[in-house]
C-alpha positions in Angstrom: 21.4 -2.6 11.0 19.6 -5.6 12.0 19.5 -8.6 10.1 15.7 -8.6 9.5 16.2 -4.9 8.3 18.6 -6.2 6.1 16.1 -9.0 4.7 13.5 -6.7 4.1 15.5 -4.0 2.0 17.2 -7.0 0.0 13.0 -8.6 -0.7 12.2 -4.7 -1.7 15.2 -4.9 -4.2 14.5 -7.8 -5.7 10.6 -7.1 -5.7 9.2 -5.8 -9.2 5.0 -4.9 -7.7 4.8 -4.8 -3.9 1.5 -5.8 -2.5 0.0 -3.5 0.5 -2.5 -4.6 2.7 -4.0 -2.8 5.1 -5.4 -4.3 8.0 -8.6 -2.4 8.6 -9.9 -0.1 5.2 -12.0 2.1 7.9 -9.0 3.1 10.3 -6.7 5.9 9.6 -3.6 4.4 11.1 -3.8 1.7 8.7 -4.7 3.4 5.4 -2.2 6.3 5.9 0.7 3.8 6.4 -0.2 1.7 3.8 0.0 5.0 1.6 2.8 6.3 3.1 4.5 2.6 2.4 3.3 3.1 -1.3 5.3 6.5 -1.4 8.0 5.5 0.0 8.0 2.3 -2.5 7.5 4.9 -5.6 10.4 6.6 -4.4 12.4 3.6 -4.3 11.2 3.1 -8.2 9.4 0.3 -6.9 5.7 -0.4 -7.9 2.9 -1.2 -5.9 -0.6 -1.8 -5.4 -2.8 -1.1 -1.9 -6.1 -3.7 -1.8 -8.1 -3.5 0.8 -11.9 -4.2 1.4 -14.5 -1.2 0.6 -13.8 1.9 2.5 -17.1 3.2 3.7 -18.1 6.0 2.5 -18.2 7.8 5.9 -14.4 6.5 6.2 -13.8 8.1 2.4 -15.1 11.5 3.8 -13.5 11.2 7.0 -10.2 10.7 5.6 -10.8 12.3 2.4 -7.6 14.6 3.0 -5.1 11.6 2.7 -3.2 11.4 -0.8 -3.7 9.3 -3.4 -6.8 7.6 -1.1 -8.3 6.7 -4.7 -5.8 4.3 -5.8 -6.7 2.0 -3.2 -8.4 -0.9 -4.7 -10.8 -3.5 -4.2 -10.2 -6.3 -6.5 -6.9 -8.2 -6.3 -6.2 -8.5 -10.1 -3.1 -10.7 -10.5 -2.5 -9.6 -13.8 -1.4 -5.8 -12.4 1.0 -7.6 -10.3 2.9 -9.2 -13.1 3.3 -6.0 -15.1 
């Protein structure tokens, strides 16, 4: 395994809310991994929250068959991230 690898896993262990940010809300690459990320995170008991800008609501229908594409937010509120 490579030592970055390693870094990472050791950051996600330690980590109690894991922040996702996508880089572009209207582009399906970047919302599916950011909820795939958060999946993967949930299954490692880890939480996490995905903020992003609006999506537009021609993106929301576009991509309305991804999971959990509601729980992306648009307000950072620091006080989720300490709970």
């Amino acid at each position: 395994m490579f030592i970055e690898e390693e870094q990472i896993l050791a950051q996600i262990e330690n980590a109690k809310n894991i922040l996702i940010i996508p880089q572009d809300q209207n582009d399906l690459d970047s919302l599916a991994s950011a909820l795939a990320l958060s999946l993967i995170l949930e299954k490692l008991e880890r939480k996490s929250t995905i903020i992003s800008r609006p999506i537009s609501e021609r993106a929301k229908l576009k991509f309305n068959f991804l999971p959990e594409l509601n729980t992306i937010e648009n307000n950072f509120n620091q006080e989720k991230l300490k709970n």
